[in-house]
C-alpha positions as CSV (number, residue, x, y, z in Angstrom):
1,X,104.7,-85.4,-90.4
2,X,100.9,-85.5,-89.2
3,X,98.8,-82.8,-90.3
4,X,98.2,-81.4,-87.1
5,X,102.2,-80.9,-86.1
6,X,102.8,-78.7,-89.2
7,X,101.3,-75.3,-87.0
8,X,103.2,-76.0,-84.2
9,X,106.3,-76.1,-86.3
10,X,105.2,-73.3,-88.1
11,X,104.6,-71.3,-84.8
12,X,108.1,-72.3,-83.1
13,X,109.7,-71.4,-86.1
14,X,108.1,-67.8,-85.6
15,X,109.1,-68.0,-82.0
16,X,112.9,-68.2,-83.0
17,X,112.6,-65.6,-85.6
18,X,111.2,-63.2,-83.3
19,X,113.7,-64.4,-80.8
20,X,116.4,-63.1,-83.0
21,X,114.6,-60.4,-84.0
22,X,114.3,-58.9,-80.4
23,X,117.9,-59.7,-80.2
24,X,118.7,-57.4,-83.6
25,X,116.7,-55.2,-82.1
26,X,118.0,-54.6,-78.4
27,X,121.1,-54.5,-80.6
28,X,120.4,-51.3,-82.5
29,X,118.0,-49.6,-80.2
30,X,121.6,-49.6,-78.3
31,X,123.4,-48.0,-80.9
32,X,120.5,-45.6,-81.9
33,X,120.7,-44.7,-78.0
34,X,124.6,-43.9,-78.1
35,X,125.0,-42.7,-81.6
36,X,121.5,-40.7,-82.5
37,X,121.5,-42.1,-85.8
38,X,118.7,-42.5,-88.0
39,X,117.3,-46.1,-87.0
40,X,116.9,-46.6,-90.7
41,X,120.5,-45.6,-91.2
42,X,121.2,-48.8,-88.8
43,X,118.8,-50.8,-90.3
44,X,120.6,-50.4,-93.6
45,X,123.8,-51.0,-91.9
46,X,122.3,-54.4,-90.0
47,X,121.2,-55.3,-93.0
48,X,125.1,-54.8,-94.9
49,X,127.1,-55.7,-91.9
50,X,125.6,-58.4,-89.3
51,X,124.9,-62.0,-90.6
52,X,120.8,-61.8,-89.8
53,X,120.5,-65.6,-89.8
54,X,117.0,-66.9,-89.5
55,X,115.5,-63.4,-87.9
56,X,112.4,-61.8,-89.1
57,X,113.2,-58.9,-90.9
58,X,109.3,-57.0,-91.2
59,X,109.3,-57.9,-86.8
60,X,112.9,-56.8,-86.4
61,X,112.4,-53.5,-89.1
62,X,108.7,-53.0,-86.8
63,X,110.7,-52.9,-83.2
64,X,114.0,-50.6,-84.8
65,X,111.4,-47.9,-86.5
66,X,108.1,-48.2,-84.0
67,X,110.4,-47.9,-80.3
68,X,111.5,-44.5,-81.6
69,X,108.4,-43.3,-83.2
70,X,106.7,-44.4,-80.1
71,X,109.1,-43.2,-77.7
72,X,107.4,-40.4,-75.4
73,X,104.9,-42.8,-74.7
74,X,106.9,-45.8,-74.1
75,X,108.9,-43.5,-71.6
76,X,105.9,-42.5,-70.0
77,X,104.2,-45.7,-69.7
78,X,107.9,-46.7,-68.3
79,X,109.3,-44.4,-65.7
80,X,106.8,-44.5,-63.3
81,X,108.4,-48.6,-62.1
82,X,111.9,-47.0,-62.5
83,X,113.9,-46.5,-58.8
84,X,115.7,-44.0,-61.1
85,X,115.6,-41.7,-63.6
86,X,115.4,-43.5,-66.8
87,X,118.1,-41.5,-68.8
88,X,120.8,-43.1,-65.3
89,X,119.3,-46.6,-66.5
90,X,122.0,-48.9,-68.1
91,X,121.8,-48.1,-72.3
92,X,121.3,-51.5,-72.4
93,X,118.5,-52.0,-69.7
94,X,117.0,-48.9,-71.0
95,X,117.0,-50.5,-74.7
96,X,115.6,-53.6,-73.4
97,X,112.7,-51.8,-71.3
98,X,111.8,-49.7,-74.4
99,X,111.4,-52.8,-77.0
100,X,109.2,-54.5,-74.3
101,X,107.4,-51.0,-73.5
102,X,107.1,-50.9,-77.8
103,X,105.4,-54.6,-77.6
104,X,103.1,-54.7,-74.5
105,X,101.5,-51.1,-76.1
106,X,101.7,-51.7,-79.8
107,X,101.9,-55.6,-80.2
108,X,98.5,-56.8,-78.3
109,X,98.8,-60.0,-80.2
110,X,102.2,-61.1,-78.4
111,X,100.9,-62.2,-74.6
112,X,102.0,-60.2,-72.0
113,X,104.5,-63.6,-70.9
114,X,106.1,-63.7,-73.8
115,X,107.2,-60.0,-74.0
116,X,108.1,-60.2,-70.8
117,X,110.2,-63.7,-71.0
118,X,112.0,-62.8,-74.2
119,X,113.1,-59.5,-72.4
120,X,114.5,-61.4,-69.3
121,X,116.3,-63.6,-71.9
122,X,117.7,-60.7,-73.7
123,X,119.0,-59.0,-70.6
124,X,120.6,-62.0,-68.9
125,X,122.7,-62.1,-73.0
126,X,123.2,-58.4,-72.8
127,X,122.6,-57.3,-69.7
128,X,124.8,-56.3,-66.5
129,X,125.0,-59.2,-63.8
130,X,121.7,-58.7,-62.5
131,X,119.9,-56.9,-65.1
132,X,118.0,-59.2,-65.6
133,X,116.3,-58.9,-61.7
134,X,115.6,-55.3,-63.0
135,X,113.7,-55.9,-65.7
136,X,111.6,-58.3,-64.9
137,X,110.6,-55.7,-61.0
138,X,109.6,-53.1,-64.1
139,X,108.0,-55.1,-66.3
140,X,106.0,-56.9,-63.8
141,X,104.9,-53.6,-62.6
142,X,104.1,-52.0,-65.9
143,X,102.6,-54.6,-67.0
144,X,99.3,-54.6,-64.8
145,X,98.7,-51.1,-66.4
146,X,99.9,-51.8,-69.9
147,X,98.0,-55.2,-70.5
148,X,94.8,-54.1,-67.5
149,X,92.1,-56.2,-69.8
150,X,95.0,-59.0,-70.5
151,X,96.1,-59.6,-66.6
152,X,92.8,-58.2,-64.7
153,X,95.0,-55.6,-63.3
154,X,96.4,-57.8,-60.6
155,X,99.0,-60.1,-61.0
């Protein structure tokens, strides 16, 4: 391997643990949804219970503690692109929305594409038929407010 390949290996290999970090995540967020349980409680249980494969832990432990901590104003920032109340949003949807919401406010350094992408993915895996349709209409809304300086406003 050439010196200059070894970063871009490095960096898809932190693409895929992300990936499957978002995907632990949408995961629990669910269950914290449905269950109230302490999202460390889950975390613990994740940790005990679910093969974690090649996720990264410190991004997926950042999205299961920070979506709650952060969660007035990711609901805020939110329900304004909703054609519905958000608690009558699909627990999924409404899981996926808030770990994109939790990365386009507190994650500056993950482009606005990305976040939005990997939460397309994740509803089209977890998603109802055309949840996927859904989230991207909200995100690509939200996003001209939530990013402003990273998409000029306008997309």
């Amino acid at each position: 391997m050439t010196e200059p390949e070894a970063p871009r290996q490095s960096a898809r290999q932190l693409s895929r643990a992300r990936h499957a970090a978002r995907r632990l995540a949408v995961q629990s967020l669910y269950q914290w949804q449905l269950t109230g349980d302490h999202p460390k409680d889950i975390l613990a249980q994740f940790k005990e219970e679910r093969p974690l494969g090649d996720a990264d832990m410190d991004y997926f432990r950042e999205l299961l503690l920070g979506v709650p901590e952060h969660l007035q104003a990711i609901d805020a920032a939110i329900a304004p692109y909703l054609d519905r109340p958000l608690d009558r949003v699909d627990p999924v949807e409404r899981a996926i929305l808030r770990l994109a919401g939790y990365e386009m406010m507190q994650r500056l350094d993950v482009p606005y594409r990305v976040v939005i992408n990997e939460a397309v993915d994740l509803a089209k895996v977890f998603g109802a038929e055309q949840g996927h349709r859904f989230i991207n209409g909200v995100l690509d809304k939200a996003v001209r407010q939530l990013r402003a300086v990273e998409t000029g406003g306008i997309r």
